[in-house]
VOGU-3710 file (C-alpha; in Angstrom, 3 decimals, decimal comma):
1> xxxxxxxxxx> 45,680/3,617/1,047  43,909/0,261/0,674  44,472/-0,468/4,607  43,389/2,528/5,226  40,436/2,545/3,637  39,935/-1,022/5,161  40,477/-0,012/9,064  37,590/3,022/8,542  35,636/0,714/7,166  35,806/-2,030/9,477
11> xxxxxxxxxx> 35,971/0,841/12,546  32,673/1,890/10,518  31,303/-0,944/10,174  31,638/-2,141/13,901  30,724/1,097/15,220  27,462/0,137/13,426  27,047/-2,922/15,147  27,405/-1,120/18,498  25,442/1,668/17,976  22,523/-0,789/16,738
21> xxxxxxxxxx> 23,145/-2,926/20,194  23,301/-0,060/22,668  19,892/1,382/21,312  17,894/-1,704/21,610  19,377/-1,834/25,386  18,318/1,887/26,151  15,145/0,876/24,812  15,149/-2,421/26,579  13,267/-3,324/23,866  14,178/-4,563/19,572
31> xxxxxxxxxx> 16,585/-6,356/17,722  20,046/-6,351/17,967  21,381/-9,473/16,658  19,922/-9,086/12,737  21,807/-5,101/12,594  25,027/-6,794/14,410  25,265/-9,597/11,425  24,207/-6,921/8,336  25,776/-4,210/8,937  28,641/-5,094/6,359
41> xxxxxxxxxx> 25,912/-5,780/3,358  24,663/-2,324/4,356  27,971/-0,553/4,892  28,383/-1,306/1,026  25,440/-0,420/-0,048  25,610/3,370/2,248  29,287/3,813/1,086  29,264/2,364/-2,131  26,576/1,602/-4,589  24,039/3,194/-3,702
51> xxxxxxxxxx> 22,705/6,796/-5,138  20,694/8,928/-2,448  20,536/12,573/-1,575  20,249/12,825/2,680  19,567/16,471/1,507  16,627/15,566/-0,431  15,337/12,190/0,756  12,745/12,744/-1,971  14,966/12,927/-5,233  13,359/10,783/-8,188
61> xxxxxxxxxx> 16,202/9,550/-9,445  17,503/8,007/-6,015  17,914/4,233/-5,678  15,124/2,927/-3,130  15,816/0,992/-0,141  13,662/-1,717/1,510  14,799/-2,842/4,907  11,554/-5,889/4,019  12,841/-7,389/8,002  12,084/-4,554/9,258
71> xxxxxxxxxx> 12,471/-5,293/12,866  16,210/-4,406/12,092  15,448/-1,208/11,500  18,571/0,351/14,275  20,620/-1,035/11,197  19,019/2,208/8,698  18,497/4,271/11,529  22,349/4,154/11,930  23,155/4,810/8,484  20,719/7,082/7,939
81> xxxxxxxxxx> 22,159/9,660/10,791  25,462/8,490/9,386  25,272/9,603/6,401  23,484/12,820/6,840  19,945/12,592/7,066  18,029/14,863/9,328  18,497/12,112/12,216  20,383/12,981/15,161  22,387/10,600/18,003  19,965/12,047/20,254
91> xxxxxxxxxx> 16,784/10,663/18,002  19,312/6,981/17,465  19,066/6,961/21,536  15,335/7,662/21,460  14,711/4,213/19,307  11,076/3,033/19,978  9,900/6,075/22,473  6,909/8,178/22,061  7,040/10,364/19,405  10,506/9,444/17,983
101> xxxxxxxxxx> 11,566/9,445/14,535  13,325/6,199/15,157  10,244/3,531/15,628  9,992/0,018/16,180  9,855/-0,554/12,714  10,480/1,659/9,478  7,816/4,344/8,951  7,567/6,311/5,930  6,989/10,073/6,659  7,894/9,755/10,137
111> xxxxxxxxxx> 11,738/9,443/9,843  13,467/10,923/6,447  15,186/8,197/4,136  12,602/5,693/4,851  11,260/4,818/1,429  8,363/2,869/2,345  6,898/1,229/5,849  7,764/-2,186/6,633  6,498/-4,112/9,742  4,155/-7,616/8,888
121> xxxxxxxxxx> 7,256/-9,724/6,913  7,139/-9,973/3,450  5,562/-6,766/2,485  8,726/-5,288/1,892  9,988/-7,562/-0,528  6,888/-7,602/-2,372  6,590/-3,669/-2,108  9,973/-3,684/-3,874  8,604/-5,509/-6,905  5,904/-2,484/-7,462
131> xxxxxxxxxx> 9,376/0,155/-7,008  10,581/-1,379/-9,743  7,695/-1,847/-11,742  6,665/1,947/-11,423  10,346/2,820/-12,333  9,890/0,577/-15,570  7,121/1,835/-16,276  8,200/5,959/-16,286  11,142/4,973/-18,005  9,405/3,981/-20,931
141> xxxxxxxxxx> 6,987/6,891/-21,098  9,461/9,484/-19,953  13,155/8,587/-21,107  14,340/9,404/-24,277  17,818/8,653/-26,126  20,690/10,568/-24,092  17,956/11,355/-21,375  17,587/8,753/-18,843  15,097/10,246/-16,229  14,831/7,592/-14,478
151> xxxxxxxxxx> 17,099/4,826/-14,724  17,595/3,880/-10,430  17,413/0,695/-8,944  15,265/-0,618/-5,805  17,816/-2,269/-3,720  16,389/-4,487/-0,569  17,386/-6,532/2,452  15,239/-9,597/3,343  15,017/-12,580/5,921  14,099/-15,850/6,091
161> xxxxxxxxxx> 11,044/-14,423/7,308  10,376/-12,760/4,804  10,999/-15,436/2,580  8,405/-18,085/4,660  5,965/-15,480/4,042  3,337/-16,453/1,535  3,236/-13,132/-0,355  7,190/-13,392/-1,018  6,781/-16,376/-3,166  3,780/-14,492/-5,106
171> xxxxxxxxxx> 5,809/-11,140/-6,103  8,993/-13,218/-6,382  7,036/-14,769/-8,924  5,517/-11,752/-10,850  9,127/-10,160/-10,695  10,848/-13,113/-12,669  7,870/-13,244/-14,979  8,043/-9,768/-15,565  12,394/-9,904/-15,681  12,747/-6,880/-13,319
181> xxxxxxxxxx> 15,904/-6,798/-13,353  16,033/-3,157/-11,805  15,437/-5,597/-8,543  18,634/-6,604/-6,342  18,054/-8,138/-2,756  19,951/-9,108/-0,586  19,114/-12,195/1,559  20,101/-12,561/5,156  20,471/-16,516/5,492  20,878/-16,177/9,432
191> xxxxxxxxxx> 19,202/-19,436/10,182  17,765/-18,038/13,006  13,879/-17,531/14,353  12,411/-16,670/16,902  11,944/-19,952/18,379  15,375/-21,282/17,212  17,166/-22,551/14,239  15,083/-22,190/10,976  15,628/-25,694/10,150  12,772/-26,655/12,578
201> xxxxxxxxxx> 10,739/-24,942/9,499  12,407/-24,307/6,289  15,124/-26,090/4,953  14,333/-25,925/1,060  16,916/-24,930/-1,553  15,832/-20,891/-1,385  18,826/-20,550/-4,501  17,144/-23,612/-6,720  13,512/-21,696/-5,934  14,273/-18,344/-6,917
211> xxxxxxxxxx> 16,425/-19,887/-9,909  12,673/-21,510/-10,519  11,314/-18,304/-10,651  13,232/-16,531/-13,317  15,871/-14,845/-10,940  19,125/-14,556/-11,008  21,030/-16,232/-7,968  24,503/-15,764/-6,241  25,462/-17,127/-3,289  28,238/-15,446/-0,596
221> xxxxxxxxxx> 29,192/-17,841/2,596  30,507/-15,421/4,772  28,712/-11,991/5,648  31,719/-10,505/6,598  33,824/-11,137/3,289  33,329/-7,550/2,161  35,082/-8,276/-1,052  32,770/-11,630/-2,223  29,746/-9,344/-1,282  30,864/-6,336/-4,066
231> xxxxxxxxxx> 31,148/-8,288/-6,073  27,798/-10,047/-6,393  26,382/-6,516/-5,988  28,403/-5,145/-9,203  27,421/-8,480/-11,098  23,371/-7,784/-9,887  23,892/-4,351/-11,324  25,026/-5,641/-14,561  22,096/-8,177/-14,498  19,333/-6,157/-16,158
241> xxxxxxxxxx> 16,828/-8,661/-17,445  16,450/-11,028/-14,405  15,879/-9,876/-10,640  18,672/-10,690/-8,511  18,956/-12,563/-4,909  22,437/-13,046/-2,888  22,087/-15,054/-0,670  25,103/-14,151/2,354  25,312/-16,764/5,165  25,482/-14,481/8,149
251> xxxxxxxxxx> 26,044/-14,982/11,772  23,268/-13,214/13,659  24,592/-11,020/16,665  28,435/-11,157/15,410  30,659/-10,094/18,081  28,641/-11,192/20,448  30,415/-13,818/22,577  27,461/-15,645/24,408  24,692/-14,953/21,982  26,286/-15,176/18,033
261> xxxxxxxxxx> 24,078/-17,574/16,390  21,398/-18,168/18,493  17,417/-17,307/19,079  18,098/-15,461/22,466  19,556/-12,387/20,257  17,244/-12,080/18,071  14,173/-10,068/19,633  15,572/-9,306/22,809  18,397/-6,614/23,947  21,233/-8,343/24,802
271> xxxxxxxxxx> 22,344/-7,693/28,113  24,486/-5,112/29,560  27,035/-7,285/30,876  26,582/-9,027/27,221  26,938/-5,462/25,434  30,545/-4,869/27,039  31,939/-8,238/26,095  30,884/-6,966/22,203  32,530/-3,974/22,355  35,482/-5,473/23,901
281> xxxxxxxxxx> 35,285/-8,144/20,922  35,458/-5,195/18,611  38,047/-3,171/20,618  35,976/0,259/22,180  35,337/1,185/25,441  33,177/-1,183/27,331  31,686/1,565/30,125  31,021/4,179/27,092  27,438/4,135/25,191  26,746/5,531/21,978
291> xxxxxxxxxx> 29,798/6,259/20,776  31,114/7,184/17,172  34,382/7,955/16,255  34,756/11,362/14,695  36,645/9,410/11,406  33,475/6,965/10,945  31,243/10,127/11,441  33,385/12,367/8,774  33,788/8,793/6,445  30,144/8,687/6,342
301> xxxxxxxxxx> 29,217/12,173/5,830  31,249/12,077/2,998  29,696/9,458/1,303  26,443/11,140/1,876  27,881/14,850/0,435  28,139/12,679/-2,903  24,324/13,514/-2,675  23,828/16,835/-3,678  26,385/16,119/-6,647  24,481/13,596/-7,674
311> xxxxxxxxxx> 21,347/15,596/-7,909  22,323/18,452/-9,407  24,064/16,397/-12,449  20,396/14,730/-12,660  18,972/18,462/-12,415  20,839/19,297/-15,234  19,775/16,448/-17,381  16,460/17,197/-16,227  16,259/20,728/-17,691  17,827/19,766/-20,774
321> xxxxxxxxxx> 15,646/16,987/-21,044  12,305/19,834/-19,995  13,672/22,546/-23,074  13,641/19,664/-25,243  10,487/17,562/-24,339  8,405/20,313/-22,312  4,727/18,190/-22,911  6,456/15,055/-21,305  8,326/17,068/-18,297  4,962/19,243/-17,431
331> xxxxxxxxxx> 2,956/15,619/-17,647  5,346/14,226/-14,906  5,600/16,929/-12,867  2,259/17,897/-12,619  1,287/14,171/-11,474  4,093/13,736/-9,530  3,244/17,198/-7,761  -0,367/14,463/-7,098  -2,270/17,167/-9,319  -4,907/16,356/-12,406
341> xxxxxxxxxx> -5,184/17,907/-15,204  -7,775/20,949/-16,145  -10,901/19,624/-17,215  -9,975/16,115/-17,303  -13,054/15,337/-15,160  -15,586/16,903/-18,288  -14,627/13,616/-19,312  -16,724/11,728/-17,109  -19,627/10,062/-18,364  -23,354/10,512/-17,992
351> xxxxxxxxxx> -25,657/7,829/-17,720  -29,328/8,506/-18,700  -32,318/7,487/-16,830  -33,382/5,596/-19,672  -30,469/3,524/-20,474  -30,975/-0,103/-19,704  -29,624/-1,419/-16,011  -26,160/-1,361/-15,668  -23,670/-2,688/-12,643  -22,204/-0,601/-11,223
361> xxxxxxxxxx> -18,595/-2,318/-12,330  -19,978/-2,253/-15,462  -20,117/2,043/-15,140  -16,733/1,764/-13,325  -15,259/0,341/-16,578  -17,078/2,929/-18,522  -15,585/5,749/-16,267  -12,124/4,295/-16,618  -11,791/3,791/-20,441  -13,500/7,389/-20,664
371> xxxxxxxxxx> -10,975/9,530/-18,416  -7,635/7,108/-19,661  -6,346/9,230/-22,108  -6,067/12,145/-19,944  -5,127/10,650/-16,935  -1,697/8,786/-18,292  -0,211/8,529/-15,077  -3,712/5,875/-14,090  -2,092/2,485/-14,462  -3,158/-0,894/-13,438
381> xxxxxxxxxx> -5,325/-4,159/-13,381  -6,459/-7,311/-11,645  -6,267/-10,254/-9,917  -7,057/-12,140/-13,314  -10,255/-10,927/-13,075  -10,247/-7,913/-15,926  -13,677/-9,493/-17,683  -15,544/-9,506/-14,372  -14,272/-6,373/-12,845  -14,337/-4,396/-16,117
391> xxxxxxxxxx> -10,924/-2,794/-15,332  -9,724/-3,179/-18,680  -8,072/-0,332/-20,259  -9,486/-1,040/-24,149  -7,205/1,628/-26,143  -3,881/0,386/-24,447  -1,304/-2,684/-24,065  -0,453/-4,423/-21,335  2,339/-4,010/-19,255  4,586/-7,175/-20,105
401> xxxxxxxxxx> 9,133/-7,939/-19,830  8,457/-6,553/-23,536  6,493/-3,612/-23,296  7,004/-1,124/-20,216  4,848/1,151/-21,363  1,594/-0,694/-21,188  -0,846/0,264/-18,627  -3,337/-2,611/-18,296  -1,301/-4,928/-15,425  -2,213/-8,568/-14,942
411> xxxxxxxxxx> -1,082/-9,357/-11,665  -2,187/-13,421/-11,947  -4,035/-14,672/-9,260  -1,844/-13,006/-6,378  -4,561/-10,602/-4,268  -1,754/-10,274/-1,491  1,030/-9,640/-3,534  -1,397/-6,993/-5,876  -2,181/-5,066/-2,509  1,756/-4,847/-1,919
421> xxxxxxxxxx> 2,858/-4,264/-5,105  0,278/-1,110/-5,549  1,705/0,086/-2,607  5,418/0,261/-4,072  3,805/1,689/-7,376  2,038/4,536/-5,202  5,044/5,003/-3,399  6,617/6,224/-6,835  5,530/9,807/-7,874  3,748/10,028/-11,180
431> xxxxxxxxxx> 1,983/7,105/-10,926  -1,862/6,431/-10,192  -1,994/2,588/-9,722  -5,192/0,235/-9,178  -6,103/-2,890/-8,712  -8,736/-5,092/-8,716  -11,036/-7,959/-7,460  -14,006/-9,208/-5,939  -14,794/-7,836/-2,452  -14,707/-11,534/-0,630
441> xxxxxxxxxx> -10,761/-11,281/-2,144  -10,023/-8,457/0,084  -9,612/-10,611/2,481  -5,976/-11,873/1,161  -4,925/-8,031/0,663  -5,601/-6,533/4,676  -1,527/-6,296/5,421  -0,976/-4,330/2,106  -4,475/-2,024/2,580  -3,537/-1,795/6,166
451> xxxxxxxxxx> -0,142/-0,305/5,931  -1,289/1,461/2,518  -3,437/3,673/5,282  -0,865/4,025/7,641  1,387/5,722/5,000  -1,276/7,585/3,967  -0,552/6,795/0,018  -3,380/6,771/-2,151  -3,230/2,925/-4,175  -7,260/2,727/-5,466
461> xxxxxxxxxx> -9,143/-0,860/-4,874  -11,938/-2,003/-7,489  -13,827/-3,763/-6,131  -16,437/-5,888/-7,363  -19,009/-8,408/-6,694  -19,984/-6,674/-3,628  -22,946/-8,763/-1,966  -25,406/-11,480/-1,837  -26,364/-10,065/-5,199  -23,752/-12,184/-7,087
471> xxxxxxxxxx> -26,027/-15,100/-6,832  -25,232/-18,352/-7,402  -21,390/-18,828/-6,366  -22,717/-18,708/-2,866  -21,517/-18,081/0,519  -17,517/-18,163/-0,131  -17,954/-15,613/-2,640  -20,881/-13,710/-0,830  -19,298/-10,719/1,216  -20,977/-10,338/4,462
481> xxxxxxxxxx> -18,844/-8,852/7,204  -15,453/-7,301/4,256  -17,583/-3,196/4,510  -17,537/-3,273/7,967  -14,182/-4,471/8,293  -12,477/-2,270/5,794  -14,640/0,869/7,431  -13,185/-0,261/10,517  -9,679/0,334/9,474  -8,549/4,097/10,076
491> xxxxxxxxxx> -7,552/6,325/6,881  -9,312/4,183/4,483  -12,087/5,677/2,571  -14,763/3,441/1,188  -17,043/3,982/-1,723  -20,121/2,239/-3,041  -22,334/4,256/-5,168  -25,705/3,235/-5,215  -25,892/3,515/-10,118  -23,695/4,601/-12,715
501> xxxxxxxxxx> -23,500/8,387/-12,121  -22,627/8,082/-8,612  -20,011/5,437/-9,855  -18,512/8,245/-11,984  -18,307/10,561/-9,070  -16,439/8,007/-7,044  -13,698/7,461/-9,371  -13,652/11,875/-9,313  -13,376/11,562/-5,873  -10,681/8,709/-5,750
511> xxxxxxxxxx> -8,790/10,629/-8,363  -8,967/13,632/-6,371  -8,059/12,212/-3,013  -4,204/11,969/-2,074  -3,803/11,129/1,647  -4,640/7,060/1,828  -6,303/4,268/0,294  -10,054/4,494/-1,714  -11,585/1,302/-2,258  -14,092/1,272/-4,727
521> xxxxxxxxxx> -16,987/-0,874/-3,999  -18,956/-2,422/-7,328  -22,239/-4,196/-8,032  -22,173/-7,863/-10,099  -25,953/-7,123/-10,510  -27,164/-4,372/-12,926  -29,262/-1,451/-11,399  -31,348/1,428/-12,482  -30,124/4,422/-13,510  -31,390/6,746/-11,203
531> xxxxxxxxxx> -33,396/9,950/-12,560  -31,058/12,908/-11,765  -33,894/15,102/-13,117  -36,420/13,263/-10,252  -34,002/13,328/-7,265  -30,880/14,963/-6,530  -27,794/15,148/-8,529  -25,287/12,214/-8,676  -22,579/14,818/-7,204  -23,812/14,618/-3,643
541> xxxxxxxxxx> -21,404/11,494/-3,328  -18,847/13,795/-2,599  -20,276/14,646/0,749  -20,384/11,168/1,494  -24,351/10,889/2,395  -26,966/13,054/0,760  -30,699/13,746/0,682  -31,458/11,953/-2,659  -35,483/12,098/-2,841  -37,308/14,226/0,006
551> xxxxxxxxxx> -39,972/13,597/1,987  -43,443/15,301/0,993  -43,379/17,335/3,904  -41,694/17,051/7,518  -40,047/13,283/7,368  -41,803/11,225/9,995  -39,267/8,423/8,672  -35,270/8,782/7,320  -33,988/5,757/5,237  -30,924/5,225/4,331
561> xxxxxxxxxx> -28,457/2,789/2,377  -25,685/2,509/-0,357  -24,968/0,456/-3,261  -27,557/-1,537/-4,672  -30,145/-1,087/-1,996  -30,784/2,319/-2,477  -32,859/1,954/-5,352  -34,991/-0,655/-2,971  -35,683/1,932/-0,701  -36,871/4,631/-3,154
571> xxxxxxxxxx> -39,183/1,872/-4,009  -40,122/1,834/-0,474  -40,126/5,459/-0,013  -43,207/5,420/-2,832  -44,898/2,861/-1,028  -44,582/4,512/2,553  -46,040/7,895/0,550  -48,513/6,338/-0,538  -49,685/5,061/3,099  -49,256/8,588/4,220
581> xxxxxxxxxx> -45,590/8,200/5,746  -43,569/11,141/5,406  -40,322/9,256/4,461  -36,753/11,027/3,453  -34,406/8,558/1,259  -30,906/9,068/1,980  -28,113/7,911/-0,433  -25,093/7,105/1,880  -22,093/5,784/-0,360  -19,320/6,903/1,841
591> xxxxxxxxxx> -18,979/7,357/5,645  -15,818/8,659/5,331  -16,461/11,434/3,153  -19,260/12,016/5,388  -17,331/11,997/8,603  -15,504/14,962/6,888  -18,809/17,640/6,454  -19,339/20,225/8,852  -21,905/19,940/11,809  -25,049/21,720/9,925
601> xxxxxxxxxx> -24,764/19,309/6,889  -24,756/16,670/8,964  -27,711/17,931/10,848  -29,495/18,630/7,471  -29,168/15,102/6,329  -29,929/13,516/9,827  -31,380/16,152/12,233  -31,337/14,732/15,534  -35,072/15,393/16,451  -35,914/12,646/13,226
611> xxxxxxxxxx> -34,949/9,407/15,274  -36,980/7,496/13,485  -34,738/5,744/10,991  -34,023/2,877/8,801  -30,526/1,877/7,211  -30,799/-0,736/3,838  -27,757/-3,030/3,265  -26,848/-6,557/2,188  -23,853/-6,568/4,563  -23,053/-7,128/8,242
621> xxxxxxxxxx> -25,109/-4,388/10,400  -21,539/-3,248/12,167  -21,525/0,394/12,831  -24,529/1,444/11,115  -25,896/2,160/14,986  -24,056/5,843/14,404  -26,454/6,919/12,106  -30,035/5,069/12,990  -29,788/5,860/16,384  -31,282/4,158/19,283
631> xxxxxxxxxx> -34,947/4,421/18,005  -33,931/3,232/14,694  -33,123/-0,086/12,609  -30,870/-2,004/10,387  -31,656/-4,019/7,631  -28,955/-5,915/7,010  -27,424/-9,310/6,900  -26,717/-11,647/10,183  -25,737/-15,013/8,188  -23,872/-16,070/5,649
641> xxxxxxxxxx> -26,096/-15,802/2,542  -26,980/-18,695/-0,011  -26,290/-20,381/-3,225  -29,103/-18,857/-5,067  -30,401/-16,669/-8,341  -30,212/-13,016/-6,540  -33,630/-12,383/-6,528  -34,221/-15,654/-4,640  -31,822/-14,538/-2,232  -33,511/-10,906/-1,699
651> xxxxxxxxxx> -37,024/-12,562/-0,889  -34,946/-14,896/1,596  -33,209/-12,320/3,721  -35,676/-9,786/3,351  -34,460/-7,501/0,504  -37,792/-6,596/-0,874  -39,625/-3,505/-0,961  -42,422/-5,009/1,274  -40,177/-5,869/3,980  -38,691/-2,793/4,120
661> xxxxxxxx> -42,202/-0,887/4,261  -43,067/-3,496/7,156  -39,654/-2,352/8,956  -40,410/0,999/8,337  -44,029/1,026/9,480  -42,658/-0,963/13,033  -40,171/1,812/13,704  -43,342/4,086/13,972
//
């Protein structure tokens, strides 16, 4: 029985290794070496220790999977039809073609089994850190003695890539602080880079550093030794208060005569006269393609049919679980479902009129400690910046290796890592995550915010600090060109309410939107609280751009702006009244939302025969030429700004109400 069960899985895991080669040649284009040298590590985890459902890719209770090197992605693909997802040969042939379920690299939602989207090195590993944070984190809300919900494990593969990467070393960091040990990767130690041998770049102890960082470390020399490599998995399962790393010396493009262990297989088909001398090294047919034995197919299949078993044992837990905690099991399910519930947003606050000035991150933490009660599955913190971003969850603990259940998380000063991490913790149904910092610091999160659009996952940004209005730290900490660059990146939607209602609406709207990233954008500065009795209600934020104080008869003048400078240009809009200048103030906090109305709202806000327009904001003018049109202007910043008390800085670039009535009046 034993040799048995060794020949199918060596014919498995070889027809693996094939399989993985012969795509990236059909392709003419991907990785073959990395799949070649992995696909042991993987066989085990496909056959053996993981639990998934290829029936239900979705199942809560399934382990996750990272593949964090991504680029050897024909190494899931191939398990992935293996096994039984809804992948065919035909779509394993179709690797990196329009349209295909296979792509270049991982893609969540476009090919089933693909837990999250992997591409830029390093997000992957970090990504795995939120998996297992989120599945902490339910555990202690939602299990109960005799009812563990949720007890999986986030299983990942990673490179030396990945490991070179800067934003490894800050969630590998966070993890051992945190002792996730629901974490267990495994490390491909190929030695091999795309420009050669890693040791023109990285030859530190990766064992002794992760040992440094609270993790706990094996090490397996040979990546075929099937046995050695079981092993350290069982003993990382039985590790459950440190994250584990093996680290398995592999020999990139195994089986490959010409090409084992060097550069030349790494992101580049092999050859086809290379491709016959592997499958002669393995023993199949060297003029046959694609080819899978009907015993590897039915050995596979079978390990994926444990699926639905495994389900429906959880499903049965489940309802017990639901007749005897029916609160908790209807909380879960109706955020995991990405639903609210009734009424929570009569919890929003109003601001009056004549309440002091507030900031704007000042209302956002006003909003947040208002709706927290309700909204249990909202989790989540900062960059060490919780006093300045007011993102401080007052009635609740703190997420710590101690308590799972808190929902303030201090991420340390790790922006990239935070962006990544969210990502895994948005990945997870039933959680809301957030995270924040000061708008200059989105800069160190764009892979994380990028890919968080690309999934189409809804992770929510605070953040704060938003313009030349912070004063006196000056120009590294002054955002200038960050609106126009995160606008510029597709399936984002950015928010920056011009006082503290409109703040309140944006979190409603951020809470209420489920198909990509919000990022939240927040004052340092206080502002006035605009009079919703005098000008239009705060809810118009939820049409993205809205007529907030008419003109006092047919505009002969449209300005516009968000944030902070809104409230300059009502000031102007009195002025300009007073000099007999029809003028229309538009409150425009979100060009997405905007984007989304129907052609006659948009022609009610802007009506294409009023060309005369203005737009008000402390930022890089990028893309505001949309909506001013060709007879209009832009007010807006074309430097970096200053070192300076704010209001100094306003009467330097021109943030006054004077100079905006002196644009105004040149437009006409």
């Amino acid at each position: 029985m034993e040799t048995q069960t060794k020949d199918i899985e060596t014919l498995g895991i070889d027809t693996v290794r094939i399989l993985s080669a012969d795509a990236v040649q059909k392709a003419n284009s991907g990785h073959p070496g990395t799949p070649m040298a992995l696909a042991p590590m993987a066989h085990l985890l496909w056959a053996d220790y993981m639990h998934y459902n290829p029936k239900n890719p979705h199942w809560a209770n399934r382990d996750r999977f990272i593949l964090s090197n991504g680029h050897a992605c024909m190494l899931q693909y191939s398990f992935l039809y293996l096994t039984g997802y809804d992948l065919t040969l035909d779509d394993i042939k179709n690797f990196r073609q329009l349209h295909s379920k296979t792509a270049g690299h991982p893609e969540y939602g476009l090919c089933p089994g693909i837990d999250v989207t992997t591409g830029p090195l390093g997000q992957g590993f970090a990504n795995g850190v939120g998996f297992a944070i989120a599945q902490k984190h339910l555990a202690a809300r939602y299990n109960k003695p005799g009812y563990d919900i949720f007890s999986y494990k986030i299983y990942a593969i990673c490179s030396d890539g990945d490991l070179m990467e800067g934003v490894t070393s800050e969630a590998a960091s966070i993890a051992g602080h945190l002792e996730l040990g629901n974490l267990i990767y495994l490390y491909d130690d190929n030695h091999i880079s795309i420009e050669g041998d890693t040791d023109i770049t990285f030859n530190e102890d990766v064992g002794k550093r992760f040992e440094a960082y609270g993790w706990h470390v094996q090490t397996i020399t040979d990546g075929n030794d099937l046995k050695a490599m079981s092993n350290a998995l069982l003993n990382a399962k039985m590790e459950t208060q440190k994250p584990s790393l093996i680290k398995v010396r592999t020999q990139i493009a195994y089986g490959s005569p010409n090409k084992v262990n060097t550069a030349g297989a790494h992101g580049s088909p092999l050859g086809a006269d290379e491709i016959k001398l592997v499958k002669e090294f393995f023993g199949f047919d060297p003029e046959k393609s694609f080819v899978v034995p009907d015993e590897v197919l039915k050995y596979y299949r079978e390990k994926g049919d444990r699926g639905p078993g495994l389900e429906s044992k959880w499903n049965d837990l489940y309802a017990q679980y639901k007749e005897k905690f029916p609160e908790l099991a209807a909380e879960y399910e109706l955020f995991s479902n990405d639903k609210l519930p009734n009424g929570w947003a009569e919890k929003l606050p109003t601001f009056k009129a004549s309440d002091p000035k507030m900031a704007t991150r000042q209302a956002s933490g006003k909003v947040l400690n208002a709706i927290a009660a309700t909204l249990p599955a909202l989790i989540g913190g900062s960059a060490d910046l919780a006093p300045s971003t007011d993102t401080n969850l007052k009635e609740f603990t703190s997420f710590t290796s101690e308590d799972r259940g808190g929902r303030n998380f201090h991420f340390g000063i790790r922006e990239h890592s935070m962006g990544s991490i969210l990502n895994g913790m948005a990945l997870t149904k039933g959680v809301i995550p957030f995270g924040a910092t000061f708008l200059m610091f989105s800069e160190y999160m764009r892979p994380p915010i990028r890919l968080a659009a690309i999934m189409k996952i809804r992770p929510i940004y605070v953040y704060t600090h938003d313009s030349i209005g912070l004063g006196e730290d000056g120009t590294t900490h002054q955002p200038i060109e960050q609106l126009a660059s995160l606008r510029s990146i597709p399936n984002i939607m950015l928010i920056r309410p011009a006082d503290a209602n409109e703040t309140a609406q944006a979190w409603k709207v951020a809470l209420e939107h489920t198909t990509g990233p919000v990022a939240l954008i927040f004052t340092r500065q206080g502002l006035p609280i605009l009079d919703q009795d005098k000008y239009a209600k705060a809810t118009g934020l939820e049409k993205g751009a809205y007529i907030l104080s008419e003109a006092s008869k047919k505009p002969d003048l449209i300005l516009m702006a968000t944030g902070s400078e809104v409230s300059l240009i009502l000031q102007a809009q009195a002025k300009l009244e007073e000099d007999g200048i029809s003028t229309r103030v538009v409150s425009m906090p979100s060009w997405e939302l905007f984007e989304k109305q129907d052609a006659a709202y948009k022609e009610k806000v802007f009506p294409k025969a009023h060309k005369k327009r203005l737009a008000v904001e402390m930022a890089s003018p990028m893309g505001w030429h949309k909506y001013v049109t060709d007879e209009g202007d832009m007010l807006g910043m074309t430097t970096f700004g200053e070192s300076a008390p704010a209001e100094e800085l306003y009467k330097e670039f021109g943030f006054t109400v004077d100079n905006v009535v002196k644009r105004a009046k040149a437009l006409l």
